[in-house]
N, C-alpha and C positions, 0 to 999 in steps of 0.2 A: 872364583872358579868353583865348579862343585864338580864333585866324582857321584855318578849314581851307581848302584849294583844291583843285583838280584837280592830276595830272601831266601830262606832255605825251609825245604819240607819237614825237618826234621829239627825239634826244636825242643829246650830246656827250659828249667826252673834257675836262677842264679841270684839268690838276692843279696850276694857276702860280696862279691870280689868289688864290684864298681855300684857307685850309687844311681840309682834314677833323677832324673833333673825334669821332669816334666812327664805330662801326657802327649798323648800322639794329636797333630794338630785338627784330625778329622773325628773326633771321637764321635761326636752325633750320626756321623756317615756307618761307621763301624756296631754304631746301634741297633740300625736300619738291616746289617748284613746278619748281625747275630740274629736278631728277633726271627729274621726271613730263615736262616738256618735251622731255628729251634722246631718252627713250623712243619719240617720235612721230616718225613718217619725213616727211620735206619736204613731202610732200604733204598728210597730218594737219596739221602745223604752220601748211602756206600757207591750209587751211581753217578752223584755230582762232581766224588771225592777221589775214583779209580782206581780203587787200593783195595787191597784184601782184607778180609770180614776183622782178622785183628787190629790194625790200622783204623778201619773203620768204627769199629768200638771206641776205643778208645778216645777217638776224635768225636764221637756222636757223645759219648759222655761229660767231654771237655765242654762241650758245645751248651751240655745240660746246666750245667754248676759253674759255668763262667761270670765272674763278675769283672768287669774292666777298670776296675781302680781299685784291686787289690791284689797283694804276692805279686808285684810287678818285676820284672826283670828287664833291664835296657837292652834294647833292641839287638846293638853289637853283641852282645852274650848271649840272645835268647837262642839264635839258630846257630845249625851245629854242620852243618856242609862243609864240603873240603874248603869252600871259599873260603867261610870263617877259621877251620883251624890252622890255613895257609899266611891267613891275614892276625892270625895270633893274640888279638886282643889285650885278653889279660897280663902278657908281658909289653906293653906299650910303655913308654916312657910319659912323663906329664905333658912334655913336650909334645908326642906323636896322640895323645889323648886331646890335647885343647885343638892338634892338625884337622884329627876326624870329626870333632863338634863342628867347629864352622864352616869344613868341606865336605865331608861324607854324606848321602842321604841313600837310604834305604827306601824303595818299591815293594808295594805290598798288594797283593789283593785285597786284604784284609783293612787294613790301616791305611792304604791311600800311599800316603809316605810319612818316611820315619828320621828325626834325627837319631845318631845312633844311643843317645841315652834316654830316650823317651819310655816311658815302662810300657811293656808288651807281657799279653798272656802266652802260652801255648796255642796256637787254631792250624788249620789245615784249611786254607782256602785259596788257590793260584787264581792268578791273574786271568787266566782262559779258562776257570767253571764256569758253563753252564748255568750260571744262576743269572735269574730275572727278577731285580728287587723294584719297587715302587716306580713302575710303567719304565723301567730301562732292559733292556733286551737283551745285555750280558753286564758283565764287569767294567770293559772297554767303554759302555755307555754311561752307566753308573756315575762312574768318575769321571769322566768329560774330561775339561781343561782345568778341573782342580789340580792335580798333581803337578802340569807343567807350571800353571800361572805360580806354585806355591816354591815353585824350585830353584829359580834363579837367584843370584845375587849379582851385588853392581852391576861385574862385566859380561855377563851373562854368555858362559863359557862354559860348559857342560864337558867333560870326561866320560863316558860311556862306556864302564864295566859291566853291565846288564845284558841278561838276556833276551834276544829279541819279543818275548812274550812279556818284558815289563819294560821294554825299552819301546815298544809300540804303544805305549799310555800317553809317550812324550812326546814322540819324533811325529804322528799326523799333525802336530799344534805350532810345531817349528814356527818361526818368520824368517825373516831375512837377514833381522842384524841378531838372530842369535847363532850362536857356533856350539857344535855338536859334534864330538870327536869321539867318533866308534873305535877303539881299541879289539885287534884279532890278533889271537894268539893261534896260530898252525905251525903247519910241517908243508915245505914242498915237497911234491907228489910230481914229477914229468910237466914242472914250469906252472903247476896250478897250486894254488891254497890248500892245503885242506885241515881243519879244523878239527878238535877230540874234544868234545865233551869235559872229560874226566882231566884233560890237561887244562884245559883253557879254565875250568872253575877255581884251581889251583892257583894256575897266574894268574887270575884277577887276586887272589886275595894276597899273591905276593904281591904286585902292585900298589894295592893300597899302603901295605905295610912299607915299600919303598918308600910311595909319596910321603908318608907320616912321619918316617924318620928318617927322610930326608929336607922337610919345608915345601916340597915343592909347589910353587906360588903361581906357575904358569905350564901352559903344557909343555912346549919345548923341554922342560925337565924331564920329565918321563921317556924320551929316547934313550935316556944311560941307563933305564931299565933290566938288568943280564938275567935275572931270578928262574930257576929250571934250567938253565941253557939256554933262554929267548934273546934274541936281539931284534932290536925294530931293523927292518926292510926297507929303506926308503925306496927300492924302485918298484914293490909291489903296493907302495900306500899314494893315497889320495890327498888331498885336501880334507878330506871328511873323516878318512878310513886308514887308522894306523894298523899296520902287520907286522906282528912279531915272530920267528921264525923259530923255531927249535933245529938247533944244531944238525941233526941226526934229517936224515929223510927218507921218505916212508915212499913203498909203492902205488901206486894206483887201483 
């Protein structure tokens, strides 16, 4: 089983707390993004990038003096979103550390996918830029079906904490005997879903952190999920589409 997730825009330096065990599997692919990025002048990059001129700096200069095999920081520590500080990393047990090596992968624009100790620099690059590297049309083309063919194991049984913008790299490449369990975390609203942003990044990263330090070897574990106030929903979920509920419910 593998749990996939989003990355996060906002990302550190960490080279103390957890070691790196590797490079990112796509590194040659990751080459081809820099080089094409170094090419574009500030003002290309501040509109590929959507961010304001400070953000933009900072990233156009990262962009300049990056080298990809050096000051590396593993993946789980590099980005800094609620996901990650809900998901806790650094206080993980040995136990909940060797859980996320062989089930966790990280979605990247940038990197394709990531184990979570694979060393990563700082970049600024999503999934939906804009960019057209060596005759591909965006990022989505770029990548193809590297990311999914590289993702499965054995049972080929996907957890889907990701959002739809890096979870679409995987799900047009589906088949038929593979299984793909979208996880929603909402509030009912007058007998409808409705989903928050700001919560739902949170509960994925309690999630993970359940799974971790809990074992969980199959999905059915993940229903005794409670973390925020969530509970799964069995009459709003699917076959495909688990819904977790927050206690409390919101208006329409």
């Amino acid at each position: 089983m593998r749990i996939i997730i989003s990355p996060a825009k906002k990302m550190n330096v960490n080279t103390d707390d957890l070691p790196v065990e590797g490079l990112p599997p796509f590194l040659e692919q990751t080459e081809l993004l820099l080089e094409a990025v170094r090419k574009m002048s500030f003002t290309q990059v501040r509109e590929l990038w959507k961010c304001n001129e400070k953000l933009a700096r900072l990233n156009y200069e990262r962009f300049a003096r990056m080298d990809l095999n050096r000051a590396l920081t593993p993946a789980i520590l590099a980005y800094e979103g609620l996901q990650y500080q809900h998901m806790a990393p650094t206080v993980f047990s040995e136990t909940a550390l060797s859980y996320v090596r062989e089930h966790l992968r990280i979605l990247s624009g940038f990197y394709g996918m990531l184990s979570p100790f694979d060393g990563v620099v700082p970049y600024r690059l999503e999934m939906q830029a804009a960019l057209s590297v060596d005759g591909k049309k965006d990022l989505y083309d770029f990548w193809g079906d590297k990311i999914y063919r590289s993702l499965w194991d054995g049972d080929r049984t996907v957890v889907n904490l990701a959002s739809r913008e890096y979870s679409g790299a995987v799900e047009k490449y589906l088949q038929p005997e593979d299984r793909f369990i979208t996880v929603v975390f909402g509030e009912l609203a007058g007998g409808c879903v409705k989903q928050k942003g700001t919560f739902a990044k949170m509960a994925r990263g309690e999630m993970v952190r359940f799974m971790a330090e809990n074992n969980i070897e199959e999905p059915e574990g993940i229903k005794r999920f409670e973390g925020l106030g969530y509970r799964y929903a069995g009459e709003y979920s699917s076959r495909d589409t688990w819904v977790f509920l927050m206690k409390k419910s919101i208006s329409c």
